[in-house]
N, CA, C and O atoms as a Tripos MOL2 file, in Angstrom:
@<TRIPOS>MOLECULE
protein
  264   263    66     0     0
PROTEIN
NO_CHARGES

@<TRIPOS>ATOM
      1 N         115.9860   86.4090   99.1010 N.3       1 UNK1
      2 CA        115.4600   85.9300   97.8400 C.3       1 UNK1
      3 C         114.5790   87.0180   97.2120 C.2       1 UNK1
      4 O         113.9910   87.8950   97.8450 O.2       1 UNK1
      5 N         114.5680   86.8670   96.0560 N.am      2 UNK2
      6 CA        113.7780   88.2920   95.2870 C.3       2 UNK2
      7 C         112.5370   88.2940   94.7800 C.2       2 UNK2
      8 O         112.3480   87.7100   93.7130 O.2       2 UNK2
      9 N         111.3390   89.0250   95.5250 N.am      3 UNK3
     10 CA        110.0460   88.6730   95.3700 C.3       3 UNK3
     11 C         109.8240   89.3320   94.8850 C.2       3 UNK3
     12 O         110.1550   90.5160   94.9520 O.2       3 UNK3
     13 N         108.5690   88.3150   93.5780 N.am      4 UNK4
     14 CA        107.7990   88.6500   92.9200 C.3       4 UNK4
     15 C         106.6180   89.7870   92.9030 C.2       4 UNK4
     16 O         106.1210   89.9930   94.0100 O.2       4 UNK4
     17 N         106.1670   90.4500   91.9630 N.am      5 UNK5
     18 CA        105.2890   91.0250   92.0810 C.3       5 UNK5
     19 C         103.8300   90.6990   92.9820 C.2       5 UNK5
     20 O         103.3610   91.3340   93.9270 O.2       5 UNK5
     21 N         103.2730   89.3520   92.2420 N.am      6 UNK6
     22 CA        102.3170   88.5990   93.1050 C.3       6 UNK6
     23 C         102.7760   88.1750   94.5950 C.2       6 UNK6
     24 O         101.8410   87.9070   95.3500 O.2       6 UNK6
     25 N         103.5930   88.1130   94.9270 N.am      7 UNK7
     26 CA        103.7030   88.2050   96.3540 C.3       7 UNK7
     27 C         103.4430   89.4550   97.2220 C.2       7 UNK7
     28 O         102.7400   89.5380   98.2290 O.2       7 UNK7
     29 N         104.4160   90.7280   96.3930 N.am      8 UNK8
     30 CA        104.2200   91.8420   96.7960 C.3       8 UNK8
     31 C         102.4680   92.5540   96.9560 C.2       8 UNK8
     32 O         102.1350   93.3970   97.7880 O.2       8 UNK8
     33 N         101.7460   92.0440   96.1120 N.am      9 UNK9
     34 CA        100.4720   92.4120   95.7980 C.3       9 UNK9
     35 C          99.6840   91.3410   96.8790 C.2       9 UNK9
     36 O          98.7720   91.7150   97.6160 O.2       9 UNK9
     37 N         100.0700   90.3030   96.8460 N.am     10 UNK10
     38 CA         99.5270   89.5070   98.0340 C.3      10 UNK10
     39 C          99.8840   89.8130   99.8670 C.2      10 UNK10
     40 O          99.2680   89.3280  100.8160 O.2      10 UNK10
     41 N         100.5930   90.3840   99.8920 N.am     11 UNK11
     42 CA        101.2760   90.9510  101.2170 C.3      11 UNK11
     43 C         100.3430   92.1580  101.2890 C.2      11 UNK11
     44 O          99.4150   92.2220  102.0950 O.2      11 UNK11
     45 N         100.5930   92.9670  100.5340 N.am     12 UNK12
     46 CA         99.6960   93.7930  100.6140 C.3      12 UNK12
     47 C          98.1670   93.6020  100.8960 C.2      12 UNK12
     48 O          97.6430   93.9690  101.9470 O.2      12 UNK12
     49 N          97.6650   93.1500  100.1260 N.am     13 UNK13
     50 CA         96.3350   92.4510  100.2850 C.3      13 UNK13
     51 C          95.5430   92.3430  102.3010 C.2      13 UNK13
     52 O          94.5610   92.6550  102.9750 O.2      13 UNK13
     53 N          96.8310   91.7010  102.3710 N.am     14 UNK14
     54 CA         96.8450   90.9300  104.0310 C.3      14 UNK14
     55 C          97.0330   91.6200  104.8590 C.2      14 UNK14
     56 O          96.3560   91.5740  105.8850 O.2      14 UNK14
     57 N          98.0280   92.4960  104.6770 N.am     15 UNK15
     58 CA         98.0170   93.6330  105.4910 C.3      15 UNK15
     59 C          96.4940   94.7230  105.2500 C.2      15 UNK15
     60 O          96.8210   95.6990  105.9260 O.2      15 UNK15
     61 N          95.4440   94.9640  104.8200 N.am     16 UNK16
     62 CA         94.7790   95.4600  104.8900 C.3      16 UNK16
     63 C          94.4360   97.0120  103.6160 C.2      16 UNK16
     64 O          93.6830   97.9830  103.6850 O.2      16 UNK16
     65 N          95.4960   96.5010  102.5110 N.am     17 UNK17
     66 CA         95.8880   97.5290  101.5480 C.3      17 UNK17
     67 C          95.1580   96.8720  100.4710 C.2      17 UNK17
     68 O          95.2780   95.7130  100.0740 O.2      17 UNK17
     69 N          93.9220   98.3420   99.8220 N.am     18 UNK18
     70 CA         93.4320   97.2930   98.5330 C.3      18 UNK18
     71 C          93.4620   98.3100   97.1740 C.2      18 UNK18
     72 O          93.5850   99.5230   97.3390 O.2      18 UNK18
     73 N          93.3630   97.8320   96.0770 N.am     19 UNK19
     74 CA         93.5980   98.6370   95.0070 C.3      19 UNK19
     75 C          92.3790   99.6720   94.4140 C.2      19 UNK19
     76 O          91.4520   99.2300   93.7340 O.2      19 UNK19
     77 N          92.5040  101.0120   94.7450 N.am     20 UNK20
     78 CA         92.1270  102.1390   94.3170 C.3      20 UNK20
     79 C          92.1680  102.7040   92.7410 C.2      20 UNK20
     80 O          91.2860  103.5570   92.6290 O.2      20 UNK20
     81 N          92.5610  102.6020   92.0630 N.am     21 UNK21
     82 CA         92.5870  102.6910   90.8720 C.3      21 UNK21
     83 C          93.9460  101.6240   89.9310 C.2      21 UNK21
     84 O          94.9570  101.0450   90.3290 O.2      21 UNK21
     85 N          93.4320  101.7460   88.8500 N.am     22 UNK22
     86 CA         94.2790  100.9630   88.0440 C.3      22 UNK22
     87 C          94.2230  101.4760   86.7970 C.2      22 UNK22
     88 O          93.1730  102.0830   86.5850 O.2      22 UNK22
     89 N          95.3170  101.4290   85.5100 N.am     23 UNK23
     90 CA         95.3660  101.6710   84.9880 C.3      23 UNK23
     91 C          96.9260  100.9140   83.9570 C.2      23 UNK23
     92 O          98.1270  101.1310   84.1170 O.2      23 UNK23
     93 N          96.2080  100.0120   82.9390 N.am     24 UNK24
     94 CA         97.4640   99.4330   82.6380 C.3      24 UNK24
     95 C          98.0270   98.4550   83.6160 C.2      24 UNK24
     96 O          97.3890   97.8510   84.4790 O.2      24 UNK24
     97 N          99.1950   98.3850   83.3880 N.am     25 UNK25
     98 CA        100.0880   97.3670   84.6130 C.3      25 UNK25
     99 C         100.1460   98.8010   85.8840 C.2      25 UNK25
    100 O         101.2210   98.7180   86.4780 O.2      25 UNK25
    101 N          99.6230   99.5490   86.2050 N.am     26 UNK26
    102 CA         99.7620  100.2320   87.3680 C.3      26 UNK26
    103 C          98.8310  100.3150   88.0600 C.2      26 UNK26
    104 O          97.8880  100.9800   87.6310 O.2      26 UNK26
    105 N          98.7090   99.6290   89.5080 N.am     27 UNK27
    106 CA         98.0000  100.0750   90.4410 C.3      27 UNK27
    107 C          98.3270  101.1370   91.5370 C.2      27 UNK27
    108 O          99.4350  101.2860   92.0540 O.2      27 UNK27
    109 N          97.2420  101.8280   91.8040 N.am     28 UNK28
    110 CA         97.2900  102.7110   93.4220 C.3      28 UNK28
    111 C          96.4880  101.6460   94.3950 C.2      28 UNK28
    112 O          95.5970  100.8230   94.1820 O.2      28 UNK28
    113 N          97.0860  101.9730   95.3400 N.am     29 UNK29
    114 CA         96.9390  101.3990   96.3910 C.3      29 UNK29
    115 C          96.5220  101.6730   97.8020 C.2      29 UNK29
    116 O          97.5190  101.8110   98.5120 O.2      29 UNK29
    117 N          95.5470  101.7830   98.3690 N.am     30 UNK30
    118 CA         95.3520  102.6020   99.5080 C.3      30 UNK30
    119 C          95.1250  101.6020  100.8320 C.2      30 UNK30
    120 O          94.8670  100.4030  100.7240 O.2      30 UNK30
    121 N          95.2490  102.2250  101.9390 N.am     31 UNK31
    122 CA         95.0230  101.4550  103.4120 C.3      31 UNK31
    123 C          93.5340  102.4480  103.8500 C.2      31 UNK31
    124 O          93.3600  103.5710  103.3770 O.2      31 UNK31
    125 N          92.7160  101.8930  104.6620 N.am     32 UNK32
    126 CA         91.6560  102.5490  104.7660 C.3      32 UNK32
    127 C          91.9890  103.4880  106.2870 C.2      32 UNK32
    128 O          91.0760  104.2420  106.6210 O.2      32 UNK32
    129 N          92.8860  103.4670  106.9340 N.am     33 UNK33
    130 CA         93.6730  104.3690  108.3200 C.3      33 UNK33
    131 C          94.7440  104.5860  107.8560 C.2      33 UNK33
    132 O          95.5490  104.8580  108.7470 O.2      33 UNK33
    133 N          95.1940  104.6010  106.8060 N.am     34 UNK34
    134 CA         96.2510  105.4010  106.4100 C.3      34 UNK34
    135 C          95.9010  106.3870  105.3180 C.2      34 UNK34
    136 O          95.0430  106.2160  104.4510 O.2      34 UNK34
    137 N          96.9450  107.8020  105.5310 N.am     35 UNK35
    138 CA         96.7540  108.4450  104.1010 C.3      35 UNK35
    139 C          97.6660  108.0120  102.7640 C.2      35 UNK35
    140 O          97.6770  108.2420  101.5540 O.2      35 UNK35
    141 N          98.2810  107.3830  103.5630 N.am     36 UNK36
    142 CA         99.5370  107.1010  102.1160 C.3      36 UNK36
    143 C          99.1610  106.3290  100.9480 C.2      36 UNK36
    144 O          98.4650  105.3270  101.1090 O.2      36 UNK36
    145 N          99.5620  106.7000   99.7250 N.am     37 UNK37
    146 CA         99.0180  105.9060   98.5870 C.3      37 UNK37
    147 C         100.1680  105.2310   97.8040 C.2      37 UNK37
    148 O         100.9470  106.0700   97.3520 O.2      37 UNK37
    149 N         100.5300  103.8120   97.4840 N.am     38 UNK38
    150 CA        101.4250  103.5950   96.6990 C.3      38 UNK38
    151 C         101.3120  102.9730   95.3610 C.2      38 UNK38
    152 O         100.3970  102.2010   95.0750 O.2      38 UNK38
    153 N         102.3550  103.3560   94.4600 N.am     39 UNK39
    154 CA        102.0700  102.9240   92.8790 C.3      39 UNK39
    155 C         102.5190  101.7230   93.0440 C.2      39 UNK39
    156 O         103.5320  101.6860   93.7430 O.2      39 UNK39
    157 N         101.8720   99.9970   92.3820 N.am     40 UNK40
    158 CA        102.5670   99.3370   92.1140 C.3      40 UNK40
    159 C         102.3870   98.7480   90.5110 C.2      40 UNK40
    160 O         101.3760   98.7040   89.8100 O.2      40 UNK40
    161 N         104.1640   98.1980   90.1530 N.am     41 UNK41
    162 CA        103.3710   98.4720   88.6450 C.3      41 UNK41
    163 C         104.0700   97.3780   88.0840 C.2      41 UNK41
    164 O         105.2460   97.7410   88.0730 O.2      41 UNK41
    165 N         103.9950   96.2890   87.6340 N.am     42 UNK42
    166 CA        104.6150   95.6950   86.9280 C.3      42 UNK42
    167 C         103.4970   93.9320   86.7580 C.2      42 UNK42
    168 O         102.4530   93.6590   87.3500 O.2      42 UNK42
    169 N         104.0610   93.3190   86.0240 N.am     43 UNK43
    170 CA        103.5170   91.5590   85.7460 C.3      43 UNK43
    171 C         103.7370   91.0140   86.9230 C.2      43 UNK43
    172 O         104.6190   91.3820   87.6990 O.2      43 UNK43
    173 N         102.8570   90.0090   87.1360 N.am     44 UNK44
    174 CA        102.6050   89.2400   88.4480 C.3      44 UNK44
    175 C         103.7720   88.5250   88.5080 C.2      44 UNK44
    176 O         104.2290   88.3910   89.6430 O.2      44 UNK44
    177 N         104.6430   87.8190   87.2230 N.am     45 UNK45
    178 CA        105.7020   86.8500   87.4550 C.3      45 UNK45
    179 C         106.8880   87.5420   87.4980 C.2      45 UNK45
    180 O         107.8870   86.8750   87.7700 O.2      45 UNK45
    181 N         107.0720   89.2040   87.2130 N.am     46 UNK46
    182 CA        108.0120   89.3630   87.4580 C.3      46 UNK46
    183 C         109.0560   89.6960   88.3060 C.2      46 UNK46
    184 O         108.7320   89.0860   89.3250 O.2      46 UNK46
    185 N         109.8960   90.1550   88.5060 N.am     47 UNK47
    186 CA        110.6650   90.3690   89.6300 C.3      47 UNK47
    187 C         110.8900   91.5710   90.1030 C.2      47 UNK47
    188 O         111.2210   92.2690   89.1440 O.2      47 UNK47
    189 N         110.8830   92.4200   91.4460 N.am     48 UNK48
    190 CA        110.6830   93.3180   92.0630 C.3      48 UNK48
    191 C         112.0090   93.8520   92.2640 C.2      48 UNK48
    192 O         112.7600   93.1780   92.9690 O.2      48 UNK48
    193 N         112.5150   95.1190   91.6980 N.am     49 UNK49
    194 CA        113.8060   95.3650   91.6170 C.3      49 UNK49
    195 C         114.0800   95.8660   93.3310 C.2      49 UNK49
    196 O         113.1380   96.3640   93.9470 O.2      49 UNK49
    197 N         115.3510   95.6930   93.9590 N.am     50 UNK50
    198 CA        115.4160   95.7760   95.3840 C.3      50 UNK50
    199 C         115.0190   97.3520   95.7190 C.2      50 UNK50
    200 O         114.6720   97.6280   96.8670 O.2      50 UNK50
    201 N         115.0790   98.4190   94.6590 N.am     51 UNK51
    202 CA        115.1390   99.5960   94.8820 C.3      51 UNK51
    203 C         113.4160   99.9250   95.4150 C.2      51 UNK51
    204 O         113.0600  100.6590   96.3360 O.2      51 UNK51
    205 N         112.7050   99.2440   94.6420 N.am     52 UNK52
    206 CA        111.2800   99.7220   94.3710 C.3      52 UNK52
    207 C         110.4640   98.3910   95.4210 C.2      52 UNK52
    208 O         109.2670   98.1430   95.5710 O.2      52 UNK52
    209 N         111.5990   97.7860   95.9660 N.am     53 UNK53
    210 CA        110.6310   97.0930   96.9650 C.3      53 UNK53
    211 C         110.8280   97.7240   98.6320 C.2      53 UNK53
    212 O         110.1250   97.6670   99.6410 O.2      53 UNK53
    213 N         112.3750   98.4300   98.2580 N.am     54 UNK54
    214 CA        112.4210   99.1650   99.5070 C.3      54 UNK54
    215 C         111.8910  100.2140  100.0440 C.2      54 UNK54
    216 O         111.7810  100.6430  101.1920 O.2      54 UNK54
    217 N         111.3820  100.7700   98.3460 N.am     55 UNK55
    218 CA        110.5050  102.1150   98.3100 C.3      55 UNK55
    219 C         109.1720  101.6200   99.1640 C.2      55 UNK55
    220 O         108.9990  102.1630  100.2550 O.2      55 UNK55
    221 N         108.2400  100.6370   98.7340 N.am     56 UNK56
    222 CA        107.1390   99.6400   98.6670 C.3      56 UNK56
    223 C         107.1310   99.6430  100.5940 C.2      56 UNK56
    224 O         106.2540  100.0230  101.3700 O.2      56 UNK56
    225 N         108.4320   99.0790  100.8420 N.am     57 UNK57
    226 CA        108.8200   98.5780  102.6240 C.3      57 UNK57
    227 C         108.3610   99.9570  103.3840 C.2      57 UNK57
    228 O         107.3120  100.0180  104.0250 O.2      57 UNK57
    229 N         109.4330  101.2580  103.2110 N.am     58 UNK58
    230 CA        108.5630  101.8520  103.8850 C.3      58 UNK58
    231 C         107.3670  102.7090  103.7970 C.2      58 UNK58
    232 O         106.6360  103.0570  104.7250 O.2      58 UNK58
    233 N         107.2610  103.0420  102.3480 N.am     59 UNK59
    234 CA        105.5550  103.3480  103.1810 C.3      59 UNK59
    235 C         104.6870  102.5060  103.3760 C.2      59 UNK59
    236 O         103.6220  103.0420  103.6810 O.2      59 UNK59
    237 N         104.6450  101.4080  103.3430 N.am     60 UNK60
    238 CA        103.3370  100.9080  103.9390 C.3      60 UNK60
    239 C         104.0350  100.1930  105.3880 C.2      60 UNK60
    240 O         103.2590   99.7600  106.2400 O.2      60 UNK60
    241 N         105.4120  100.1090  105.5860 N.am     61 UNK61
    242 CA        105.6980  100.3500  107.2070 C.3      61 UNK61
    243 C         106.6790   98.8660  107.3770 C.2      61 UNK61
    244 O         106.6760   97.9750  106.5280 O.2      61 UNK61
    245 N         107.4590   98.8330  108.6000 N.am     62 UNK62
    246 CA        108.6820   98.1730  107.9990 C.3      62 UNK62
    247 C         108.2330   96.3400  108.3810 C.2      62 UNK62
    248 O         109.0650   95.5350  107.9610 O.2      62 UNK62
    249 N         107.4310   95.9510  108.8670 N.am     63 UNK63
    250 CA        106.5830   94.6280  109.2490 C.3      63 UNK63
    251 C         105.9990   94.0800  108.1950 C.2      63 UNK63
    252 O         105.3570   93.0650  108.4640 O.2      63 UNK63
    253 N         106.0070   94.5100  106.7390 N.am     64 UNK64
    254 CA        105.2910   94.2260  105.9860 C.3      64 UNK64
    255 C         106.3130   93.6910  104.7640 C.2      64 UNK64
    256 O         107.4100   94.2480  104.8010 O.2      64 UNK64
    257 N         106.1250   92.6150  103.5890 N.am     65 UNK65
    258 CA        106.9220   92.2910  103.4160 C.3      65 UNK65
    259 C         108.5430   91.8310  103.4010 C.2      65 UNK65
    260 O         109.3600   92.3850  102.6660 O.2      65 UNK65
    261 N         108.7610   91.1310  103.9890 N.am     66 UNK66
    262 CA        109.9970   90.7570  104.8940 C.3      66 UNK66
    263 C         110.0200   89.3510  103.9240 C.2      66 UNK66
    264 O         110.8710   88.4820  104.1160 O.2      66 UNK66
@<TRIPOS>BOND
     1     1     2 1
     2     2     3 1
     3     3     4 2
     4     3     5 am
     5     5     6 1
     6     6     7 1
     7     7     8 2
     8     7     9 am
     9     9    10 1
    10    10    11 1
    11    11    12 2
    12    11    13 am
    13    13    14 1
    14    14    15 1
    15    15    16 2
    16    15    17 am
    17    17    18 1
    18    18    19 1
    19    19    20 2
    20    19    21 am
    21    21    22 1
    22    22    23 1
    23    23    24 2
    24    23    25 am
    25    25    26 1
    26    26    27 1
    27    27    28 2
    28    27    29 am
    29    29    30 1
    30    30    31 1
    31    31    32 2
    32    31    33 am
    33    33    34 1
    34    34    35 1
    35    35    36 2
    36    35    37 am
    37    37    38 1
    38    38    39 1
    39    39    40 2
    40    39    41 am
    41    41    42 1
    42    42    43 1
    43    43    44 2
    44    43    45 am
    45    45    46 1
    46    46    47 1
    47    47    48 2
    48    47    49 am
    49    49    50 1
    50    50    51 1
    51    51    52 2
    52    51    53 am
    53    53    54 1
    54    54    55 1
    55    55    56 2
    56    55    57 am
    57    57    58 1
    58    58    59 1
    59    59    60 2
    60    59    61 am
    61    61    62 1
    62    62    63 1
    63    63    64 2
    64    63    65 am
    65    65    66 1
    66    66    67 1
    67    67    68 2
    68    67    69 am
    69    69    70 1
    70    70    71 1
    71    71    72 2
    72    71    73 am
    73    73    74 1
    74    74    75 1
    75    75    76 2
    76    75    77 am
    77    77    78 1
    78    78    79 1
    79    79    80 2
    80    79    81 am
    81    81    82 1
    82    82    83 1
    83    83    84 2
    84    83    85 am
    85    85    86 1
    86    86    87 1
    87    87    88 2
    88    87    89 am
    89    89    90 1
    90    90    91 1
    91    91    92 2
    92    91    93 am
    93    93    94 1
    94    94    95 1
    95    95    96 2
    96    95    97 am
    97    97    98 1
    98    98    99 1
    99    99   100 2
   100    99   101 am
   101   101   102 1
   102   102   103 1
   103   103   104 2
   104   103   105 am
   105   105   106 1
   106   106   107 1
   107   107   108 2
   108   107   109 am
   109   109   110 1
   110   110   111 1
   111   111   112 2
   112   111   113 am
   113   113   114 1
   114   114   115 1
   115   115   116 2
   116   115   117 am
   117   117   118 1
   118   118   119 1
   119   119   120 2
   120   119   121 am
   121   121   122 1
   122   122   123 1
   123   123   124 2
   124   123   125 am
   125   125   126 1
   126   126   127 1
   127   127   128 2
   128   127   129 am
   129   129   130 1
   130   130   131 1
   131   131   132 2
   132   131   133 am
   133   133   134 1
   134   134   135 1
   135   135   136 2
   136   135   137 am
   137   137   138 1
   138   138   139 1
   139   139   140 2
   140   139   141 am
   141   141   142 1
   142   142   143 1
   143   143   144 2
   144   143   145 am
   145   145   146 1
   146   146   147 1
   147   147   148 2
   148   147   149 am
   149   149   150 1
   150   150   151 1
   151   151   152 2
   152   151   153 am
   153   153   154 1
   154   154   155 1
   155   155   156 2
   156   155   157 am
   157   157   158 1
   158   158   159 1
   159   159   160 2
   160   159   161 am
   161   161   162 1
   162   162   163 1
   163   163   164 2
   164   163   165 am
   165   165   166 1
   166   166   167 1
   167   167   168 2
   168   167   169 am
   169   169   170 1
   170   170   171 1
   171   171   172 2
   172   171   173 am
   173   173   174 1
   174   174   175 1
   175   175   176 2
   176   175   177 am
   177   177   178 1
   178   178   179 1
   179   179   180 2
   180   179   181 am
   181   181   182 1
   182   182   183 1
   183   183   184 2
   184   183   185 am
   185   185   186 1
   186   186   187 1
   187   187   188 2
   188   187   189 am
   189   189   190 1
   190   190   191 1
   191   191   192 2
   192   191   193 am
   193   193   194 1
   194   194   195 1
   195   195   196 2
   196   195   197 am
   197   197   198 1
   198   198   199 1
   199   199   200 2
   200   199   201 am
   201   201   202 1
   202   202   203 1
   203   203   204 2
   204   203   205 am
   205   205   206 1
   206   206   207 1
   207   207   208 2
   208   207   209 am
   209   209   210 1
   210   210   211 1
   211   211   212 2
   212   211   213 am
   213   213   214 1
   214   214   215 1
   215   215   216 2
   216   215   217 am
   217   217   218 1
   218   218   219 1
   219   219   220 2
   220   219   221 am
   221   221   222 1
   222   222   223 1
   223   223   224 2
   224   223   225 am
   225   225   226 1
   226   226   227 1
   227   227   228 2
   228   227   229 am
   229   229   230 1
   230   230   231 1
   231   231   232 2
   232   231   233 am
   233   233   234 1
   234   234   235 1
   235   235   236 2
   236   235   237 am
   237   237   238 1
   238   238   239 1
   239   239   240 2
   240   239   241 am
   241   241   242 1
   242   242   243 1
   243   243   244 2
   244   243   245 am
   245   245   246 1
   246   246   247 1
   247   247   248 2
   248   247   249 am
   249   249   250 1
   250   250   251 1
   251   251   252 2
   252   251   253 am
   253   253   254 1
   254   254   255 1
   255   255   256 2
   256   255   257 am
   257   257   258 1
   258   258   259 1
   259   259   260 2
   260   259   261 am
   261   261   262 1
   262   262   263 1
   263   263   264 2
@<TRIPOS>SUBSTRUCTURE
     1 UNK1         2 RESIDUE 1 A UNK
     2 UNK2         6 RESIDUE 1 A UNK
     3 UNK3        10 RESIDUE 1 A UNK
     4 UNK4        14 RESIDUE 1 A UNK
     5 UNK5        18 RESIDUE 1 A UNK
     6 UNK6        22 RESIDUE 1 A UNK
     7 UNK7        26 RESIDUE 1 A UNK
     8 UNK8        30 RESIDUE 1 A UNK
     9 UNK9        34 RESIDUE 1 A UNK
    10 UNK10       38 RESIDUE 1 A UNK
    11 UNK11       42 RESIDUE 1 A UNK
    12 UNK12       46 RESIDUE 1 A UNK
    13 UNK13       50 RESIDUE 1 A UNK
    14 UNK14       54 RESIDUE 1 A UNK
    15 UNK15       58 RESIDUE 1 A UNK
    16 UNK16       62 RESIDUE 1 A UNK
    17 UNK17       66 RESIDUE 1 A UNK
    18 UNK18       70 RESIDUE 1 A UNK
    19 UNK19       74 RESIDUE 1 A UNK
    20 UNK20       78 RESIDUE 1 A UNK
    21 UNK21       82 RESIDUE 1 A UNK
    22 UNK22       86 RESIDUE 1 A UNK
    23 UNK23       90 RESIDUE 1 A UNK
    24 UNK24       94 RESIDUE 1 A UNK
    25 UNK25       98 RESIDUE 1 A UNK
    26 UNK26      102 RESIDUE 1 A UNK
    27 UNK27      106 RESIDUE 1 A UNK
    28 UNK28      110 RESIDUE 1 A UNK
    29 UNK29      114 RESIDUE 1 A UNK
    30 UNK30      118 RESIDUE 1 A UNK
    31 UNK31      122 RESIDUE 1 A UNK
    32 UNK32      126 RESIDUE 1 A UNK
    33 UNK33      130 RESIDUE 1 A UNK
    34 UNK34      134 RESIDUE 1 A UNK
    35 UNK35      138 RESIDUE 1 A UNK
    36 UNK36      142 RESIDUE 1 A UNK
    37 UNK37      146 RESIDUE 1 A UNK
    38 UNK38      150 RESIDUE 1 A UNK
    39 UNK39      154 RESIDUE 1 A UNK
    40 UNK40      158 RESIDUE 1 A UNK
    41 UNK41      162 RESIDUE 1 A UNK
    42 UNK42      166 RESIDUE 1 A UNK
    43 UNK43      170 RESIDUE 1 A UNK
    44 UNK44      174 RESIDUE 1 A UNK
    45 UNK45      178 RESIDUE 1 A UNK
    46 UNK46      182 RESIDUE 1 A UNK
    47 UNK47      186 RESIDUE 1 A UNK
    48 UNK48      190 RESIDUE 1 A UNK
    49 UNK49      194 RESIDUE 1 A UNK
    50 UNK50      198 RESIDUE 1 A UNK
    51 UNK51      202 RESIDUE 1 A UNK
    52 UNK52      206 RESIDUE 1 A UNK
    53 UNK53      210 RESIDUE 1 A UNK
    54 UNK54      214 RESIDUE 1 A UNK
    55 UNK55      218 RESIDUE 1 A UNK
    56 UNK56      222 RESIDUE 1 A UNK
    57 UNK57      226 RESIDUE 1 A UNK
    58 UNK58      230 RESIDUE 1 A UNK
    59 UNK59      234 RESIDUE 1 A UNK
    60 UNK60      238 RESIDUE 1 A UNK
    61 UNK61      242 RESIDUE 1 A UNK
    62 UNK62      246 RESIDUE 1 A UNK
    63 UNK63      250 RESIDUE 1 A UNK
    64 UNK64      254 RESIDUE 1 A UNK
    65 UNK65      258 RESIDUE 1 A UNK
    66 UNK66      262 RESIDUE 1 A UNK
């Protein structure tokens, strides 16, 4: 099934990832033991294209949104 932005941003959340800057509909995103930073960017209701959620899957690691 194809999740929403607000889910994606809520997963994140839980996993320990919080938002570092913003700008517009774009957030950065950081983990505080990780170096990796990810863009997420779109409306809370909308829908997460499969490309940019797979991008999303692995860097922040493959246990995380499922």
């Amino acid at each position: 099934m194809p999740k929403k932005y607000r889910e994606v941003r809520a997963a994140l959340q839980e996993a320990g990832w919080e938002v570092v800057h913003e700008r517009g509909s774009h957030e950065v995103w950081a983990h505080p033991q990780r170096p990796e930073r990810i863009v997420v960017a779109g409306k809370g209701s909308a829908t997460v294209p499969v490309g940019t959620l797979g991008s999303i899957r692995k860097a922040t690691g493959p246990e995380h949104l499922r």
